[in-house]
RODO-2510 file (C-alpha; in nm, 4 decimals, decimal comma):
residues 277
     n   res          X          Y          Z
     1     x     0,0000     0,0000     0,0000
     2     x     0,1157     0,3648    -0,0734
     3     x     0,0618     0,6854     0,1268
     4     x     0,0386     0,9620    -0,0948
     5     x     0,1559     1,2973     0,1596
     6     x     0,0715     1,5733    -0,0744
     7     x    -0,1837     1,5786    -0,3063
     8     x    -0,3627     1,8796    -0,3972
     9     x    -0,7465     1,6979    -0,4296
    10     x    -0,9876     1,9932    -0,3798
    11     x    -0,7880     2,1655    -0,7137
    12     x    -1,0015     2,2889    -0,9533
    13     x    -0,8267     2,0500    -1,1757
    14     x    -1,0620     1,7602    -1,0252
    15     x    -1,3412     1,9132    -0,9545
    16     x    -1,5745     1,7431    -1,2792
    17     x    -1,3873     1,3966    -1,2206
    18     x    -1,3045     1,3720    -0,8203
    19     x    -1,4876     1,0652    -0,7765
    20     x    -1,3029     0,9117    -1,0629
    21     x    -0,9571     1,0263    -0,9607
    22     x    -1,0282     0,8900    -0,6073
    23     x    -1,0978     0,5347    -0,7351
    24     x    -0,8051     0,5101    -0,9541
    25     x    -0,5805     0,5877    -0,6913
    26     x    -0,7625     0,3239    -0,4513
    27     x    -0,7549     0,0327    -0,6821
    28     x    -0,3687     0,1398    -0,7420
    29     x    -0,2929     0,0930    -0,3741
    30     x    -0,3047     0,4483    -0,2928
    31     x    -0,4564     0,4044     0,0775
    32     x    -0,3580     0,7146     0,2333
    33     x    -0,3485     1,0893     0,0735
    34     x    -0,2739     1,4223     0,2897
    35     x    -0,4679     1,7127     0,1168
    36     x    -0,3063     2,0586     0,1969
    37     x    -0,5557     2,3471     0,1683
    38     x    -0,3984     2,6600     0,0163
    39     x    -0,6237     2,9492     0,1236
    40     x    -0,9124     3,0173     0,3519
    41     x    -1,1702     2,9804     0,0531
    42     x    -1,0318     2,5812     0,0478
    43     x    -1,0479     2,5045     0,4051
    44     x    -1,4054     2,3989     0,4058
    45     x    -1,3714     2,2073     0,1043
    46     x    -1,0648     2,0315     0,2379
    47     x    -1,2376     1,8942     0,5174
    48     x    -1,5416     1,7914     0,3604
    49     x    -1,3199     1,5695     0,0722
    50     x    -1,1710     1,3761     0,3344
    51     x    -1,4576     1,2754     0,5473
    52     x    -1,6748     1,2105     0,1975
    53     x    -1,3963     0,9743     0,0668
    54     x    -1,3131     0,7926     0,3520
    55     x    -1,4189     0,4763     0,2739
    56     x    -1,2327     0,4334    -0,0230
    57     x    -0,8899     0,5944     0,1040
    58     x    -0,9222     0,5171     0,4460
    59     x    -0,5913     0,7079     0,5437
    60     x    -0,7431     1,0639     0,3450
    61     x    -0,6284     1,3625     0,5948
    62     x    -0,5791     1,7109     0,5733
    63     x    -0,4393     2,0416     0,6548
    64     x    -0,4834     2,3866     0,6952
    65     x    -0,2630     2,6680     0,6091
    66     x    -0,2132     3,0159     0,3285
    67     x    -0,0162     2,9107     0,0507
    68     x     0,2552     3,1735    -0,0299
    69     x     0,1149     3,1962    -0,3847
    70     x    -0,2513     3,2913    -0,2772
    71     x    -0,0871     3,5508    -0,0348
    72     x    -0,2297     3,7972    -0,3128
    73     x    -0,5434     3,7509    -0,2521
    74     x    -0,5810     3,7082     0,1347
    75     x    -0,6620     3,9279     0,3944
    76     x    -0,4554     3,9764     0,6795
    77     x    -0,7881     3,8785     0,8691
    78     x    -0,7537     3,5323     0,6825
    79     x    -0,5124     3,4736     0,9905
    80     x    -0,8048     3,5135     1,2355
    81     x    -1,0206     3,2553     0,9630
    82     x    -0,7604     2,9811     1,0242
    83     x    -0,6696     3,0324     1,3822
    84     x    -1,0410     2,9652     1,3999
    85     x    -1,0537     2,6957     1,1674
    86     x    -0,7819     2,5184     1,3020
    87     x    -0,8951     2,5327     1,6882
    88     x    -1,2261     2,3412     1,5500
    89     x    -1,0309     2,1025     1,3599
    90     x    -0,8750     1,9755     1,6875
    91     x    -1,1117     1,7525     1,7631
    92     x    -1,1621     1,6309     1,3871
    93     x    -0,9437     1,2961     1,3715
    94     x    -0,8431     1,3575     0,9919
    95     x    -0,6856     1,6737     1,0478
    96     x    -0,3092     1,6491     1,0697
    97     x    -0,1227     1,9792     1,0849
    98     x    -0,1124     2,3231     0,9291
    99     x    -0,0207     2,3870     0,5803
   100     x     0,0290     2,4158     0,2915
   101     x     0,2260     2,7621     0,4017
   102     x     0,5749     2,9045     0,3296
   103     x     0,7865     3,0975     0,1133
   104     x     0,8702     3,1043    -0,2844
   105     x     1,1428     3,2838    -0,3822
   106     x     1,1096     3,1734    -0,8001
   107     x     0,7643     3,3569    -0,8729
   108     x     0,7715     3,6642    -0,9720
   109     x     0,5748     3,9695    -0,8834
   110     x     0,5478     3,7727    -0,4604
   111     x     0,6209     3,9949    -0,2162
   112     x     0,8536     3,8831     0,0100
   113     x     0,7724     4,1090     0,3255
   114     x     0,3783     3,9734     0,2457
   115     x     0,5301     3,6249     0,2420
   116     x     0,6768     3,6320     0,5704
   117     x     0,3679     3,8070     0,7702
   118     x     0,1707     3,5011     0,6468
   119     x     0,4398     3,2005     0,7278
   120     x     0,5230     3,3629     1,0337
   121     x     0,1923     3,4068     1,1750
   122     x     0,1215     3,0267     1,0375
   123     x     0,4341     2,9427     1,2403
   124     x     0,3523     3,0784     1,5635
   125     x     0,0019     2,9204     1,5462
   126     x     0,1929     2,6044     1,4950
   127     x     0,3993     2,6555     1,8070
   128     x     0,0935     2,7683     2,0410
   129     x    -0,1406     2,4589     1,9209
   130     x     0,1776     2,2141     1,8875
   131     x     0,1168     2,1285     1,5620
   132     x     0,3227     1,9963     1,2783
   133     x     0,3525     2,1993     0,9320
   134     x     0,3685     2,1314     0,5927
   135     x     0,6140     2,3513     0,3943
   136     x     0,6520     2,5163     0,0339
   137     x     1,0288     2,5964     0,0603
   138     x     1,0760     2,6724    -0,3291
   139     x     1,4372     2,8142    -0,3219
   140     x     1,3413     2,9570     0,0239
   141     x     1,5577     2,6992     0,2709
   142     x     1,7334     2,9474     0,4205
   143     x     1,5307     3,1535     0,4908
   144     x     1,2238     2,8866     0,6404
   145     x     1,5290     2,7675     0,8035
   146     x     1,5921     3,0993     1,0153
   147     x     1,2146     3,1420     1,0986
   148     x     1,1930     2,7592     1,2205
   149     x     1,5086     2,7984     1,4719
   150     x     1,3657     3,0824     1,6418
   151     x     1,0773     2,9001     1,7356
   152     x     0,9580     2,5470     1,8770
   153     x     0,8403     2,3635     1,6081
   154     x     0,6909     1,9643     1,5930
   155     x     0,8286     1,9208     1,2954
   156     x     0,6453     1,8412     0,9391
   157     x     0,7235     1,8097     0,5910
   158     x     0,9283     1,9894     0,3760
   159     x     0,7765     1,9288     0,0426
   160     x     0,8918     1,8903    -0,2846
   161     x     1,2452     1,9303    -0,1401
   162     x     1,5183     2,0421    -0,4140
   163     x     1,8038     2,2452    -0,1788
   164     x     2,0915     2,1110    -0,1279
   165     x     2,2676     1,8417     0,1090
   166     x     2,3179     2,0962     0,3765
   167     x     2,0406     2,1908     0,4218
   168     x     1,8287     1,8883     0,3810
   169     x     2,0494     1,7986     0,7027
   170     x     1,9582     2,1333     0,9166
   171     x     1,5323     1,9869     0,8068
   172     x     1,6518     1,6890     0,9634
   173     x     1,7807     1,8377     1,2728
   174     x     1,4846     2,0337     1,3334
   175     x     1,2940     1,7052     1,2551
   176     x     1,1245     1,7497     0,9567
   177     x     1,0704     1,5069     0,6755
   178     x     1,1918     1,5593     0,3078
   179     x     0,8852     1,5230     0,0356
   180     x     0,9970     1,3959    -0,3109
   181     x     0,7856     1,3041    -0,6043
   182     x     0,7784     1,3544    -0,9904
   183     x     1,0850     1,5488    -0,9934
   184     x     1,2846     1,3021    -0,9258
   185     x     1,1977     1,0913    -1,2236
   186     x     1,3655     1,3308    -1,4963
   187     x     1,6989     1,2063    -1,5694
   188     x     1,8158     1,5390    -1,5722
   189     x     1,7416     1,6355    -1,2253
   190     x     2,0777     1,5024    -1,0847
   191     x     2,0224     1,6860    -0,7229
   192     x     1,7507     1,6066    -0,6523
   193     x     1,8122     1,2293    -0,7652
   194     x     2,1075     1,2033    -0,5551
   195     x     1,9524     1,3443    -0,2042
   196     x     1,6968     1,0093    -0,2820
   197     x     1,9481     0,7994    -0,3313
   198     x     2,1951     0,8991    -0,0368
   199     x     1,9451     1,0702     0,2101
   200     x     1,9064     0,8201     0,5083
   201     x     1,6008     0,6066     0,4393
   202     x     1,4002     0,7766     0,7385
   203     x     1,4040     1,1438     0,6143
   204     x     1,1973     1,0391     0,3119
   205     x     0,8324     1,0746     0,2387
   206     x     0,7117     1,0587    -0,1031
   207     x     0,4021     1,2593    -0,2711
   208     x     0,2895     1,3598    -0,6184
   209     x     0,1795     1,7180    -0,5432
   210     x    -0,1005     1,6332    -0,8313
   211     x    -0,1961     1,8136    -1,0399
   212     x     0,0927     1,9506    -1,0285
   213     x     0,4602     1,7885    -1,1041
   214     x     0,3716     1,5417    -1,3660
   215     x     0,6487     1,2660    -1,3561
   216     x     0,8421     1,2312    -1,6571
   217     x     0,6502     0,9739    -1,8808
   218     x     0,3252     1,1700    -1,8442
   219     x     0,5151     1,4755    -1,9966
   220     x     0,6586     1,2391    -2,2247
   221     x     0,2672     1,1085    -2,3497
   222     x     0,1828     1,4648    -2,3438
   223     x    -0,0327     1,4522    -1,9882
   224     x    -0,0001     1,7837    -1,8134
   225     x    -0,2275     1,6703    -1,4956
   226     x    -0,0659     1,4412    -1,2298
   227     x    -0,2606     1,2292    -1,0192
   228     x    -0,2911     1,0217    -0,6959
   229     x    -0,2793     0,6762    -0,8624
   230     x     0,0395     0,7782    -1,0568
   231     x     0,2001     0,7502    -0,6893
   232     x     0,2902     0,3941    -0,7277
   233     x     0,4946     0,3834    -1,0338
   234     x     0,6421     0,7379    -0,8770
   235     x     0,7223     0,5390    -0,5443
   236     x     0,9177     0,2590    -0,7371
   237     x     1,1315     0,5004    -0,9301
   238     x     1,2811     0,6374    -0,6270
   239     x     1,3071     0,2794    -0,4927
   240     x     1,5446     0,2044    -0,7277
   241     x     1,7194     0,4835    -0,6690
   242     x     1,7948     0,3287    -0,3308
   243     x     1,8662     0,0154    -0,4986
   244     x     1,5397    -0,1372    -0,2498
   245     x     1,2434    -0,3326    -0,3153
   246     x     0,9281    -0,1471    -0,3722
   247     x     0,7687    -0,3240    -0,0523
   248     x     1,0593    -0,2125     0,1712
   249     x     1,0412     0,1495     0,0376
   250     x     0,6415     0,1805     0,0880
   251     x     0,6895     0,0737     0,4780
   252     x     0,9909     0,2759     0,5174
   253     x     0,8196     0,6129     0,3554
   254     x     0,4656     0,5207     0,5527
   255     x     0,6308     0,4865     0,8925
   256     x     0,8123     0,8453     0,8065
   257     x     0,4847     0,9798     0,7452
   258     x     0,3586     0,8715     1,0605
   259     x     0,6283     1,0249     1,2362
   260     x     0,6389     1,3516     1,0770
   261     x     0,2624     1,3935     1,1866
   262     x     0,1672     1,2202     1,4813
   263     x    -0,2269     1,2919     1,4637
   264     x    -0,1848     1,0725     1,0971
   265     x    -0,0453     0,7853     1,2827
   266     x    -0,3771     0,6403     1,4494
   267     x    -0,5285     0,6434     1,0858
   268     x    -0,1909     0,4454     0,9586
   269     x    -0,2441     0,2065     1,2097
   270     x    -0,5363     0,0577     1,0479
   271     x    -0,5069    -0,3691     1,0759
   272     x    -0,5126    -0,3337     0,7114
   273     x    -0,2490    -0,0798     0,6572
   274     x     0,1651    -0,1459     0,6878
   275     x     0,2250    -0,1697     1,0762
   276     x     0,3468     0,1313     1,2516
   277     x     0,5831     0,1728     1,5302
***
């Protein structure tokens, strides 16, 4: 079974075929998916998607957070919305963490003052509530990296990690998992191929960010949307990388999930799913 720890469901992308996409990824062993919300306008949504598809991805969770591209449109009251949000979540067994938040330093046009109000204020509600985060730390490391040491974070995810060695090291040290995915089936993306391959096995979580970062054979056949039940084939990829068997990869990845957001394990624990310790 595969645990899918960032995948983008309630994206307008889905919307006319969610149903669809859901059962794919079930009947290609996709059990468990973690569904960041980007903005306040997503958090209901969110929710809702992973209660009404339970049954068929019985490990479907989700988070809460401002995505540092949507920063454009929020309202610094939007921090108020999810401080809110996220207090009545507490008591909601599928919600795992805050996120999807951050900072991107490749789009244009972002401010980077804005940027930081929003992931800082997302941080600090982190540290008050104890709760893990998932990251956006597009060519941001360092900087994430400053905000996180001067507080007391549970760790997270850092997803859809491309920085380098050193820094993948200081995520570790502030114990946070590294998320890879599609990336790292292009041939050419040596970095990001080699932190895979020589990253100890238990910093590693894998996701498809779908529909975004389409792994190389979809761009290949000309598919721009990625998916959940791509995950698999994704999965096996980076297995190889690490020279292990498919099996062995999928409990080692599953177990880091678990650990990088504790309110997931009880869900991962399932009889049915790979055991958890």
């Amino acid at each position: 079974m595969w645990l899918d720890s960032h995948c983008h469901l309630d994206a307008p992308e889905f919307s006319a075929r969610l149903p669809l996409v859901v059962e794919a990824a079930a009947k290609n062993s996709v059990s468990a998916i973690l569904v960041p919300a980007v903005e306040v306008a997503d958090f209901a949504i969110a929710r809702e998607l992973a209660h009404q598809y339970a049954e068929v991805i019985p490990g479907l969770v989700y988070t809460l957070g401002i995505h540092p591209l949507y920063i454009g449109r929020a309202q610094d009251t939007d921090l108020t919305v999810l401080a809110t949000a996220v207090e009545k979540a507490l008591d909601d067994p599928r919600f795992v963490g805050i996120g999807e938040i951050g900072l991107d330093y490749f789009v244009e046009g972002l401010d980077p003052k804005r940027q930081a109000f929003f992931f800082e204020a997302q941080l600090d509600l982190a540290q008050q509530l104890n709760l893990p985060v998932i990251m956006h730390v597009r060519r941001s490391q360092d900087a994430i990296l400053k905000a996180l040491r001067q507080r007391k974070i549970t760790g997270g995810i850092a997803h859809a990690f491309n920085g380098s060695f050193q820094q993948a090291e200081q995520f570790l040290d502030l114990g946070f998992k590294l998320g890879f995915g599609g990336a790292a089936t292009y041939p050419r993306a040596l970095q990001i191929r080699r932190l895979v391959s020589d990253l100890p096995i238990s910093a590693i979580v894998i996701e498809t960010d779908a529909p975004d970062i389409p792994p190389a054979w979809l761009r290949d056949e000309g598919i721009h949307d990625n998916e959940p039940a791509f995950l698999p084939r994704i999965a096996k990829e980076l297995a190889e990388l690490r020279n292990l068997e498919p099996a062995v990869f999928a409990q080692a990845v599953w177990q880091n999930a678990a650990e990088a957001l504790p309110r997931w394990a009880p869900l991962l624990s399932s009889p049915h799913f790979p055991k958890v310790v």
